[in-house]
GUDO-968527 format. One record per atom (N, C-alpha, C): z negated, x negated, y negated; atom name. Coordinates in pm, whole numbers, m for minus. Each point is the difference from the previous one (the first is absolute). Layout:
residues N
SITE       c3       c1       c2    a
SITE        Z        X        Y   CA
...
This chain:
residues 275
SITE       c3       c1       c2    a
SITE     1115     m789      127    N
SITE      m46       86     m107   CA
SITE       32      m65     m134    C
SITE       50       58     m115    N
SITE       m3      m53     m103   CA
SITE     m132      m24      m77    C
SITE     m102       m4       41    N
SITE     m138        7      m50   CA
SITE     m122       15       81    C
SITE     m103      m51        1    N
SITE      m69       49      104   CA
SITE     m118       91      m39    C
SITE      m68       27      112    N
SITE      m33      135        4   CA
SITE     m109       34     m122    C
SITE      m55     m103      m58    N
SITE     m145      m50      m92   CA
SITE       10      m80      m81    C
SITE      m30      m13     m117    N
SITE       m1     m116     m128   CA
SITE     m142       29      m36    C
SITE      m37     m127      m38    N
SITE     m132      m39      m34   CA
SITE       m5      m70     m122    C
SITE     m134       13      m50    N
SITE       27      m74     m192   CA
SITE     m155      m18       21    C
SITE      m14     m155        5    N
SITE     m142      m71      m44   CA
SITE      m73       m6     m127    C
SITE      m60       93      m42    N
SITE      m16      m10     m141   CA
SITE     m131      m62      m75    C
SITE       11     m116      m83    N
SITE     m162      m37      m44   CA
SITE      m73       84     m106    C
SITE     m148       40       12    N
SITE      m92       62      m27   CA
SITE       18       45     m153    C
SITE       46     m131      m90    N
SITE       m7      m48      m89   CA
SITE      143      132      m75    C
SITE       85      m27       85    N
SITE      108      142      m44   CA
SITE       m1       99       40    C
SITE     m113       50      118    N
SITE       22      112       18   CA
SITE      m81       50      m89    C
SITE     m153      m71      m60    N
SITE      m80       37     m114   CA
SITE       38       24     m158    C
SITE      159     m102        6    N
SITE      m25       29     m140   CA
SITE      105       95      m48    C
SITE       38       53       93    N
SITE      196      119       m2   CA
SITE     m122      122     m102    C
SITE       40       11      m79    N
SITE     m114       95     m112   CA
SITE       85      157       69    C
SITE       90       44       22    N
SITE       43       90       42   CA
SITE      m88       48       77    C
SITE       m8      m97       96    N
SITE      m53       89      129   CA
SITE     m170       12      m33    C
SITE      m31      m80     m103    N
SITE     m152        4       12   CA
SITE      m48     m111       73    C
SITE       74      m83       27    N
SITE      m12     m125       99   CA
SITE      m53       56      162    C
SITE        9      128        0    N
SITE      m38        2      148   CA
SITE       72      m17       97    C
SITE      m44      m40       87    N
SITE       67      m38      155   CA
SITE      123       42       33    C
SITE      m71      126       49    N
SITE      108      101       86   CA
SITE      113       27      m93    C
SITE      m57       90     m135    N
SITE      114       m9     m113   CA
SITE      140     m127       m3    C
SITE      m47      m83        5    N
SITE       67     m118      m15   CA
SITE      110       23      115    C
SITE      m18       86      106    N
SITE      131      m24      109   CA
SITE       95      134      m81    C
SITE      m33       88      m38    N
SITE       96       61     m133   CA
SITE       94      m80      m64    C
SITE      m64      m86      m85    N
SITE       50      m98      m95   CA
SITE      132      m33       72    C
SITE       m9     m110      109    N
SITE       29      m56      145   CA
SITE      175      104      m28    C
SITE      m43      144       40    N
SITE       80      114       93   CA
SITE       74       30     m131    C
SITE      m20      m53     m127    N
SITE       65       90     m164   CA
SITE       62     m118       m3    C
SITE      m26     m138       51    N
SITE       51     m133       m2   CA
SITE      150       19       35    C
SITE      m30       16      138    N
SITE      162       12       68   CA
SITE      m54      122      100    C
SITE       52      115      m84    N
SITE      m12      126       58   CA
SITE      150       11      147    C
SITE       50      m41       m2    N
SITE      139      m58      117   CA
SITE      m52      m33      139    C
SITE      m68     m121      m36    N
SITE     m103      m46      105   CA
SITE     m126       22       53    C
SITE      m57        1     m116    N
SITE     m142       21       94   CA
SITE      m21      131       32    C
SITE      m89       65      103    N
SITE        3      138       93   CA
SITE     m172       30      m12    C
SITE       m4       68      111    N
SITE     m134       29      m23   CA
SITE      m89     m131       41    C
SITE      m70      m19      m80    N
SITE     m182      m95       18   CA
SITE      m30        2      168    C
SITE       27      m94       66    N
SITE      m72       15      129   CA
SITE     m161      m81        2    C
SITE       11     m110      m27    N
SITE     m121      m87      m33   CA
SITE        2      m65     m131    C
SITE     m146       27      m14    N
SITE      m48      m21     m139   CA
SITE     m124     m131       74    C
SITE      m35     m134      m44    N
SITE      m89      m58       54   CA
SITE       m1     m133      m85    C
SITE      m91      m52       19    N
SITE     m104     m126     m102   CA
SITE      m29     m137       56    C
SITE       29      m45      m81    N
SITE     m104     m148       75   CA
SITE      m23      m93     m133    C
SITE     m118     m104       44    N
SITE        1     m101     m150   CA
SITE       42      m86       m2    C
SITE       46       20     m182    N
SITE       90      m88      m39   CA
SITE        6     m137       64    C
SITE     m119      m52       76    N
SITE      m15     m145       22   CA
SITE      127       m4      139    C
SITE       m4      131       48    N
SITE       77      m14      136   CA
SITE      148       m8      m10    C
SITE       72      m51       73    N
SITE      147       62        1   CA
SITE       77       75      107    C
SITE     m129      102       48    N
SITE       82      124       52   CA
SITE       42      134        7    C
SITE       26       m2     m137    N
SITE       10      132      m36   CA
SITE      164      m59      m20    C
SITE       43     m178      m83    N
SITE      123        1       m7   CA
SITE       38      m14      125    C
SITE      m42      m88       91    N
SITE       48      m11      161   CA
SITE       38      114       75    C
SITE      m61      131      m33    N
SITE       40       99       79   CA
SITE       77       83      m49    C
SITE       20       15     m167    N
SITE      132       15      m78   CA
SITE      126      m53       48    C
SITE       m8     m112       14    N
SITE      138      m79       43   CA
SITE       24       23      146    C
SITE     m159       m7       83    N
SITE       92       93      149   CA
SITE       58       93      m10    C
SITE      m49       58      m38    N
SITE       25      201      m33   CA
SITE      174       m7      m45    C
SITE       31      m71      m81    N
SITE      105      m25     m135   CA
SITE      123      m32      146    C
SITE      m69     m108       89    N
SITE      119      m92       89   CA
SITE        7      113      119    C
SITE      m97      100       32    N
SITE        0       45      133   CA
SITE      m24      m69      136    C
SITE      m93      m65      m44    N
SITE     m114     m109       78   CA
SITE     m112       72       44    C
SITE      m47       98     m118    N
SITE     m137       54       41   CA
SITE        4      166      m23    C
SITE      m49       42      103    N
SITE      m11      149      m53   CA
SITE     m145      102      m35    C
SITE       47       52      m67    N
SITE      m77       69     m104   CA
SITE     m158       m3       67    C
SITE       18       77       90    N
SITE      m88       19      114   CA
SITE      m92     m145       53    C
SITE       83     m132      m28    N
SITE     m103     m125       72   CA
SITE      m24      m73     m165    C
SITE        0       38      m85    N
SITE        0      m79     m120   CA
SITE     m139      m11      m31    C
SITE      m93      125        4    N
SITE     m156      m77        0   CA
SITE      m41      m97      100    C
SITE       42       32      121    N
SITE      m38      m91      123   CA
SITE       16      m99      m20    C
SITE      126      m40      m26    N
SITE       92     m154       18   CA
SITE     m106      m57     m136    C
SITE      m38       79      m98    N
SITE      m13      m43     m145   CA
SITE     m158       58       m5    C
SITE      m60     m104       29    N
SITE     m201      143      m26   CA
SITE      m21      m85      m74    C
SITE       59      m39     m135    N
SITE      m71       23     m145   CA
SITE       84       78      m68    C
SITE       23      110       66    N
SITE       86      101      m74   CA
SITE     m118      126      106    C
SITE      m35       85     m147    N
SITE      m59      130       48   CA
SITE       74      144      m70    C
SITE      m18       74      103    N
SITE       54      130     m125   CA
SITE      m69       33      m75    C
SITE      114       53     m120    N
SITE      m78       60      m86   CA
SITE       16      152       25    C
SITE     m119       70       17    N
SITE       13      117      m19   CA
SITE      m12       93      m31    C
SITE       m3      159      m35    N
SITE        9       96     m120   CA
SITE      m54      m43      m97    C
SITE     m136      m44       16    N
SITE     m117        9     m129   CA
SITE       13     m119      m45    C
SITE       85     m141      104    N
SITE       37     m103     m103   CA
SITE       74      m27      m88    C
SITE      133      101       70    N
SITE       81       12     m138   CA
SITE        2       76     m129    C
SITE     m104       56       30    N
SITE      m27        5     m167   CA
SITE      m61      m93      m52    C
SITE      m66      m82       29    N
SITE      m69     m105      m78   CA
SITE      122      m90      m89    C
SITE      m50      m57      m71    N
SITE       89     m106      m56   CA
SITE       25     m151       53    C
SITE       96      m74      m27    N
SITE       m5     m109       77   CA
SITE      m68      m93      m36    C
SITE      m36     m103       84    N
SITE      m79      m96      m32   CA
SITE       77     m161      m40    C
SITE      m70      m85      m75    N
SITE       75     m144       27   CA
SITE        5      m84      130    C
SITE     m114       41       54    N
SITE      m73      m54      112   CA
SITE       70        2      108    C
SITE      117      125      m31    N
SITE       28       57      176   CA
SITE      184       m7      m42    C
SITE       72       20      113    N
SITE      164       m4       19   CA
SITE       18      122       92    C
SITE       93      104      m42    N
SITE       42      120       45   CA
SITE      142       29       30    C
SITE      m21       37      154    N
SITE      131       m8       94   CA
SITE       65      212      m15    C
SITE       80      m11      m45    N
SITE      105      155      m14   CA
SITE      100      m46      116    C
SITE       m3      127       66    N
SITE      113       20      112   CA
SITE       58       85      m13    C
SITE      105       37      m22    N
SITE       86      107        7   CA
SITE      120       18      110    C
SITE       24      105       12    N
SITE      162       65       85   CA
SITE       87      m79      m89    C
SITE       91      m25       81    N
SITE      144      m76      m76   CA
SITE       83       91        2    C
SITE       52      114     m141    N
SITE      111       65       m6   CA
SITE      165      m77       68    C
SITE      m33     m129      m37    N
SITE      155      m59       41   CA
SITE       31       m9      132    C
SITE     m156       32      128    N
SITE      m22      m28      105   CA
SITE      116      105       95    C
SITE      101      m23       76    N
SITE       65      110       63   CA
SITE      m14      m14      191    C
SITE      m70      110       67    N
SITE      m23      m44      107   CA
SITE      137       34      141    C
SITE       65     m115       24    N
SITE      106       40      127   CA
SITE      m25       13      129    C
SITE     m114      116      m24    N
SITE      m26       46      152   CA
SITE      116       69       92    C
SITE       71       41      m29    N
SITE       79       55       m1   CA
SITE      211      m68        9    C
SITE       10       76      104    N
SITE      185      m18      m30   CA
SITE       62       98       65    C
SITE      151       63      m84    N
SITE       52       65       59   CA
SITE      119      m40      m12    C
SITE       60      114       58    N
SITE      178       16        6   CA
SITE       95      114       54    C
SITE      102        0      m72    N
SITE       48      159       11   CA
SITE      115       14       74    C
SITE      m19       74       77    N
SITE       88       11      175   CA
SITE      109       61      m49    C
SITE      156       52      m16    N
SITE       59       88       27   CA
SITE       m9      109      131    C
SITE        1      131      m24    N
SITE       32       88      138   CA
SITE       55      m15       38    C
SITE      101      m81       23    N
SITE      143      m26      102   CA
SITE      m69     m165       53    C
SITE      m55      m10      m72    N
SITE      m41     m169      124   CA
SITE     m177       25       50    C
SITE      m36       47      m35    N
SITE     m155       46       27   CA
SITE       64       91      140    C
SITE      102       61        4    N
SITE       m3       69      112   CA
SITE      122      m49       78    C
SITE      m11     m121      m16    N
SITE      102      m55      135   CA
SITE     m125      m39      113    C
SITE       86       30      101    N
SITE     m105      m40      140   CA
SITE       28     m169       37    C
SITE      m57      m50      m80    N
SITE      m38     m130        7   CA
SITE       m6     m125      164    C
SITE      110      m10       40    N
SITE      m62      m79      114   CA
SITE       m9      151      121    C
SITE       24       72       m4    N
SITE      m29      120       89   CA
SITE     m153       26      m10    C
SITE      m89      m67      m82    N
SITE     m157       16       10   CA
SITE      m60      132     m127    C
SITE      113       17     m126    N
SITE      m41       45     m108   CA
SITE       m2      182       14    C
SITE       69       m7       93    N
SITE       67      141       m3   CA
SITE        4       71     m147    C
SITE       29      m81     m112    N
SITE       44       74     m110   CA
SITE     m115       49      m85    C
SITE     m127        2       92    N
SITE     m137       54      m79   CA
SITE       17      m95      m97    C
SITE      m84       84     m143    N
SITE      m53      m97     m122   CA
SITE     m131      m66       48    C
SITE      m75       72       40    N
SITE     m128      m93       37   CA
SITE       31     m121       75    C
SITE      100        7      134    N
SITE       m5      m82       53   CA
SITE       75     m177      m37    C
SITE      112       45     m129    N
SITE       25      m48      m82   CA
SITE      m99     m129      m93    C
SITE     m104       59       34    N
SITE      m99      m96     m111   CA
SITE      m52      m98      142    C
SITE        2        4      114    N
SITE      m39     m113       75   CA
SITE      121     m100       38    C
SITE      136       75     m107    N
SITE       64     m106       39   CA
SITE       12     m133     m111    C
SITE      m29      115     m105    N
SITE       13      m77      m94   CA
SITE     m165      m82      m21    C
SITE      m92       34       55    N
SITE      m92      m93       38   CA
SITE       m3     m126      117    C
SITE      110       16       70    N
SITE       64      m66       90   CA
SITE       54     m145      m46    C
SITE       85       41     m134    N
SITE       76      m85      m59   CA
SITE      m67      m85     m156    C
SITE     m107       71      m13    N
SITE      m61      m31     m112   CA
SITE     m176      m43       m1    C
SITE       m3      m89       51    N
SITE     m147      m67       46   CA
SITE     m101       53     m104    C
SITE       69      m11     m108    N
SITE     m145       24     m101   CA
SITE      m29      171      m46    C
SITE       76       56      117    N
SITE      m26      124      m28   CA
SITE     m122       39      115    C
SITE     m107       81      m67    N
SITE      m60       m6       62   CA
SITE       m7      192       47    C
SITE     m136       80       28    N
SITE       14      151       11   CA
SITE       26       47     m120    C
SITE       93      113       93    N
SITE      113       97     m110   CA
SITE     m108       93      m72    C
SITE       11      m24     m123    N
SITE     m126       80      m65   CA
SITE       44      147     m107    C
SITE      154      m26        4    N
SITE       58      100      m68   CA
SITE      128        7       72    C
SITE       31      134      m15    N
SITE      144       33       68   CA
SITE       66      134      m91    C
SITE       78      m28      m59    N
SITE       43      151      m72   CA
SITE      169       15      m35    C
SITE       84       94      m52    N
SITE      120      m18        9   CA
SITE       14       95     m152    C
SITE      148      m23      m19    N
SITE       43       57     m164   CA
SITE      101     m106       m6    C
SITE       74       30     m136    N
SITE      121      m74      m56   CA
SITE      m19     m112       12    C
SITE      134      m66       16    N
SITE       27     m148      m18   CA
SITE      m86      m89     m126    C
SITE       57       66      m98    N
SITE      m41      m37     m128   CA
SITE     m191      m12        2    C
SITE      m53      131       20    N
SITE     m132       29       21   CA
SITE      m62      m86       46    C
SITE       56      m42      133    N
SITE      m65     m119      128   CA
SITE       23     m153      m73    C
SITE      140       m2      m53    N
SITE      m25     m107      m51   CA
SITE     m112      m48     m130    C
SITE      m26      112     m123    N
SITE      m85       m3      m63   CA
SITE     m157      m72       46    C
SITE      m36      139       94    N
SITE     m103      m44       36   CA
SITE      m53     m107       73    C
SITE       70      m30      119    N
SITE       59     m134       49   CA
SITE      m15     m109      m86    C
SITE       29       26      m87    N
SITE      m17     m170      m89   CA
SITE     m111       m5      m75    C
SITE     m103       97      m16    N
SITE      m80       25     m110   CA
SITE      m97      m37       97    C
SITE       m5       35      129    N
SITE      m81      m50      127   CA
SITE       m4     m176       43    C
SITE      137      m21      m15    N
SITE        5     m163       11   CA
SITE       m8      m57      m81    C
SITE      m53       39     m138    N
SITE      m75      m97     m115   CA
SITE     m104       36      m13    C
SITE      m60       64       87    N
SITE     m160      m21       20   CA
SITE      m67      120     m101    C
SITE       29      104      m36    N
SITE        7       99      m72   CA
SITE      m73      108      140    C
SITE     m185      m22       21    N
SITE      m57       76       95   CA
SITE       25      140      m52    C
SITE      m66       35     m120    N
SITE       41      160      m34   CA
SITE       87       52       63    C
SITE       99      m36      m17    N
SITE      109       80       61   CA
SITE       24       26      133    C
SITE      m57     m108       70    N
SITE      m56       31      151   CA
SITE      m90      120       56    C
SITE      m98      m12     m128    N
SITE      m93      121       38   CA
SITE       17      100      m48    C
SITE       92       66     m135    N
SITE      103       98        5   CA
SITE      104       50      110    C
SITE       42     m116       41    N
SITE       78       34      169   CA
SITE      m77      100       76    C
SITE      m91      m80       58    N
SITE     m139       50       99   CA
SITE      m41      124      m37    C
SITE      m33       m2     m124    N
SITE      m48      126      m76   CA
SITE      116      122      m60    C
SITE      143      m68       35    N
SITE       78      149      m82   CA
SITE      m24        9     m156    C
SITE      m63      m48      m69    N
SITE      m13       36     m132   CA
SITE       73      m60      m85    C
SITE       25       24     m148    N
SITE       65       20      m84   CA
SITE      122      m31       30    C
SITE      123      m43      m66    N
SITE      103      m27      m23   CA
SITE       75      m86      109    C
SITE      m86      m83       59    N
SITE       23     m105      112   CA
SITE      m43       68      117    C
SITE      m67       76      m16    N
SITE      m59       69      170   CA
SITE      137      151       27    C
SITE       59       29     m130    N
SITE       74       72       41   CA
SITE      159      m39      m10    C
SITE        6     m158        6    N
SITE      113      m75       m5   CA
SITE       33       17      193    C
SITE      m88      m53       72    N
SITE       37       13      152   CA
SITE     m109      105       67    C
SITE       82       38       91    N
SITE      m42      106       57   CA
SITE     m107      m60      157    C
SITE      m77        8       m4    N
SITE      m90      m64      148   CA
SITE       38       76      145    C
SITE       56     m128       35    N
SITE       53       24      155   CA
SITE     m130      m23      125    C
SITE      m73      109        3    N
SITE      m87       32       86   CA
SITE       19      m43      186    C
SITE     m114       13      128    N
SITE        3      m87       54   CA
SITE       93       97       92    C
SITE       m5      123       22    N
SITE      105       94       39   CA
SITE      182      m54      m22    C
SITE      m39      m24     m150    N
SITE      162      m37      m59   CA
SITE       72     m107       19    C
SITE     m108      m84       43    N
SITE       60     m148       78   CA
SITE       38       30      116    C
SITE      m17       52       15    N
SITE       30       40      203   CA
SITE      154       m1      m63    C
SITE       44       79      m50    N
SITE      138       79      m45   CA
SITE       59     m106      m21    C
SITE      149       42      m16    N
SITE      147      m71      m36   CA
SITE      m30      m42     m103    C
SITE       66     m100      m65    N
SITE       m9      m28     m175   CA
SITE      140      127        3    C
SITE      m44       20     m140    N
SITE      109       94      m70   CA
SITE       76      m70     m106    C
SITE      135       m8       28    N
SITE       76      m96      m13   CA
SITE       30       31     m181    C
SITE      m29       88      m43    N
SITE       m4       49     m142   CA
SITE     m130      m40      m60    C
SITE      m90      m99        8    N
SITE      m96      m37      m21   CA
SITE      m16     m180        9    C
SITE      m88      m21      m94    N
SITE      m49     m123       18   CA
SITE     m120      m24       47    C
SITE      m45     m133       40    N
SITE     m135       66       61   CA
SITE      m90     m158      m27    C
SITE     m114       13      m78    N
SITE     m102      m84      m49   CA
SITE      m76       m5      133    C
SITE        5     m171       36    N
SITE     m107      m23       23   CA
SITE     m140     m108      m68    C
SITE     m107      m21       m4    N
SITE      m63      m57      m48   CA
SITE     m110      m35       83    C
SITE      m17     m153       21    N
SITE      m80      m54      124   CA
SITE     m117      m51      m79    C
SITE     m138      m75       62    N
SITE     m108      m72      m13   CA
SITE      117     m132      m16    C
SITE       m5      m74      m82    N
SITE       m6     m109      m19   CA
SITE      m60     m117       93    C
SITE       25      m93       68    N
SITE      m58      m73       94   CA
SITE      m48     m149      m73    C
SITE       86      m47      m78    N
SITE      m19      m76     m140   CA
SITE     m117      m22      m85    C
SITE      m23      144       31    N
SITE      m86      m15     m126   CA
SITE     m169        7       m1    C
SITE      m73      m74      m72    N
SITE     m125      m23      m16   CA
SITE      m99       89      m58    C
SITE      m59       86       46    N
SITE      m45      131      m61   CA
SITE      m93      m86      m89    C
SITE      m95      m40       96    N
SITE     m163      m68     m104   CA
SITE       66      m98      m89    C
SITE       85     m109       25    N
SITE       52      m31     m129   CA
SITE       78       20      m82    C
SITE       83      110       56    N
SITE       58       38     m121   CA
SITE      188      m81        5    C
SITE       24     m112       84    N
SITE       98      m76        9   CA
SITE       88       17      159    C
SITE      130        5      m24    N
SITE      101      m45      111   CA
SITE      m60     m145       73    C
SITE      m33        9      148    N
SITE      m24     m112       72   CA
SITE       96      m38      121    C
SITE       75       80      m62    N
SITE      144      m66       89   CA
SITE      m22      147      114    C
SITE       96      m60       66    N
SITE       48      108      135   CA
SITE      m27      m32      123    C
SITE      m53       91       64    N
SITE      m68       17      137   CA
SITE       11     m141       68    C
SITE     m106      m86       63    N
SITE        8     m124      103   CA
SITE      119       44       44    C
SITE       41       55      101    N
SITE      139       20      125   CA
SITE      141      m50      m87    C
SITE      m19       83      m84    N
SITE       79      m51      m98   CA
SITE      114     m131       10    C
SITE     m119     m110      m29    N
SITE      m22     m117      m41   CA
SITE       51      m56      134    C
SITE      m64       35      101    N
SITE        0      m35      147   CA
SITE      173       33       51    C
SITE       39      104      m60    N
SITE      115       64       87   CA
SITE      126      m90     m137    C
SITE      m40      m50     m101    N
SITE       99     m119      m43   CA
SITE      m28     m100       m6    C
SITE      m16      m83       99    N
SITE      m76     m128       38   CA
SITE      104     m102      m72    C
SITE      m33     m111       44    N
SITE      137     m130      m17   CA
SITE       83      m16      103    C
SITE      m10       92      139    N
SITE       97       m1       80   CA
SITE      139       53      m86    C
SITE      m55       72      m54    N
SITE      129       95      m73   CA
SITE       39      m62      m89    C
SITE      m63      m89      m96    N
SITE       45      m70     m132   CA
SITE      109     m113       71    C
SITE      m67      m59      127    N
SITE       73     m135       81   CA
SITE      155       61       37    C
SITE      m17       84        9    N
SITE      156      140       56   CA
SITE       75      m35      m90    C
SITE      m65       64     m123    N
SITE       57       16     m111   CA
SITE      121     m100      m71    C
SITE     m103     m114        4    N
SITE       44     m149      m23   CA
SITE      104      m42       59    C
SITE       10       62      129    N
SITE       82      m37      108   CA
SITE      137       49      m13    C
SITE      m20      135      m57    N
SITE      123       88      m33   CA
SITE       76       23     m179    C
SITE      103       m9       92    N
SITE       94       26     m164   CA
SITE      m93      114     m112    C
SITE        3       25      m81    N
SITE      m53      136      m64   CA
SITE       73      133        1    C
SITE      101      m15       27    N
SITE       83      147       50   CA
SITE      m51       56      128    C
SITE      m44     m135      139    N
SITE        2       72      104   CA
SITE     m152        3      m11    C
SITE      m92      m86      m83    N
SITE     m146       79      m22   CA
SITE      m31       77       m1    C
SITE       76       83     m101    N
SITE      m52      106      m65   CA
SITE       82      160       70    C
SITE       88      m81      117    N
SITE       76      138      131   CA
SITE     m166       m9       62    C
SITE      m35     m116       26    N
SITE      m75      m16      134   CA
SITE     m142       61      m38    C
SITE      m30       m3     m145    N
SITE     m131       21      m49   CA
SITE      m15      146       24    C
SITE      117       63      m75    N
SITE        9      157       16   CA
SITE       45      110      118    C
SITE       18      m89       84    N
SITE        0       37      162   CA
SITE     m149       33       68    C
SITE      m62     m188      m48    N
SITE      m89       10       50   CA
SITE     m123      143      m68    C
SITE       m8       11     m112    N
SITE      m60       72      m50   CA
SITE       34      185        8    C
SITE      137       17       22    N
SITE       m5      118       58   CA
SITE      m58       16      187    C
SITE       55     m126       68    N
SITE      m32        5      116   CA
SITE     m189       36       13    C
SITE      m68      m43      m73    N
SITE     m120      m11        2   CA
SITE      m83       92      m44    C
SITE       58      103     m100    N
SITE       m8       75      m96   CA
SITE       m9      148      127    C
SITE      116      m14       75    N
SITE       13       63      131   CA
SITE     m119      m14      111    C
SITE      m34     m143        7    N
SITE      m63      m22      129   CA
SITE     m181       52      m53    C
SITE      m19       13     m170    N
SITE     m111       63      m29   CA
SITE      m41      101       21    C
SITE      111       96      m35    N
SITE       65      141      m18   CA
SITE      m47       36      154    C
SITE       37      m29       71    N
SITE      m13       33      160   CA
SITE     m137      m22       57    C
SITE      m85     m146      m67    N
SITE     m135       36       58   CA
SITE      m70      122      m60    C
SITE       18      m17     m139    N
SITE      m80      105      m92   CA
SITE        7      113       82    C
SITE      116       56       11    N
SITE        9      156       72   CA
SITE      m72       46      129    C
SITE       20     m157       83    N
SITE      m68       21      146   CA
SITE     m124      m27       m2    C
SITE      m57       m7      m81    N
SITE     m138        4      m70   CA
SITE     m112      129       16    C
């Protein structure tokens, strides 16, 4: 992610009381905050207190900040931090006390998500004799070959150009446009056309491109971060293969690598189906 999902700002009593704008009150003060760097900060999730004598209102700022702590365990981890709530933020601030602002991170982009855009003339080759040319069946191959793809959560077809658009606006982490997909709406929902569970059965139509877009396997919903790719993964490129590697020229590596990986790509393809 280029950002994570929450930014936090520890603020002492002493400035949130004396900002004359706001009236020195509390809650006001996460305004200030949002007119500060209107870019970044999002909506107010937690608003909460502790005294000045303590230091965890900054301690759980700087989790929040590193993606150590989430929003959700920050009183727990931290109980000299209480919320403040409706009727506190109007009050004004105190010297006595240190006030924790949480906000959404505009810069935050989430890669739940990945796709990629099939041509109709290779989406409907019969793959291995297993594909018979279906588009649906198409996406278990290419889940076959692509570990971190996880369930096919979108399937739709339209221009080259179109697929590629959206396609990339999907792999920079750009959710909207995902849920414009799903949803058909505006400008992006009527960029690809949704290939229904009927329509997967069918041939690809070779005058077509065809989006798919998987669950992400990568990726860290509750935090918000890429944690790498599926265990098997890891397992299925051990150091047997690196010791190979070593062993071999780099021309015949990289025959042997891409053998092996279509060979395997195949031998997936075949359980999936008999499944």
């Amino acid at each position: 992610a280029s950002a994570y999902q929450f930014i936090a700002n520890c603020v002492p009593g002493s400035v949130v009381k004396g900002l004359s704008f706001t009236e020195g009150k509390i809650g006001a003060y996460s305004i200030a905050l949002q007119a500060i760097l209107p870019s970044t900060y999002g909506d107010l999730q937690l608003l909460a207190k502790s005294p000045a004598s303590s230091d965890h209102c900054l301690a759980a700022a700087n989790g929040i900040n590193s993606n150590l702590v989430l929003v959700d365990d920050a009183l727990d981890k931290f109980n000299d931090l209480k919320e403040v709530g409706m009727l506190g933020s109007l009050k004004k601030g105190a010297d006595e006390e240190n006030y924790l602002f949480v906000f959404k991170n505009k810069d935050f982009r989430a890669y739940a998500h990945l796709s990629t855009c099939v041509p109709g003339p290779v989406a409907g080759t019969d793959v291995a004799g297993q594909t018979g040319g279906k588009v649906g069946t198409y996406a278990i191959l290419l889940k076959a070959m692509i570990s971190s793809y996880g369930d096919l959560e979108y399937l739709g077809k339209g221009s080259v150009s179109d697929c590629l658009e959206v396609s990339n606006m999907v792999n920079t982490g750009n959710e909207t446009v995902f849920k414009m997909l799903k949803d058909g709406k505006g400008k992006i929902g009527s960029m690809m056309d949704e290939v229904g569970f009927l329509g997967s059965l069918k041939k690809a139509d070779e005058e077509k491109t065809y989006l798919y877009v998987f669950a992400n396997k990568g990726w860290n919903s509750t935090y918000g971060v890429m944690d790498g790719f599926p265990p098997n993964t890891a397992e299925e490129g051990g150091d047997e293969e690196e010791e190979e590697e070593e062993e071999t020229e780099d021309g015949e590596g990289e025959e042997s690598e891409q053998g092996n990986a279509t060979e395997e790509a195949e031998r997936r393809l075949k359980q999936k189906l008999l499944i």
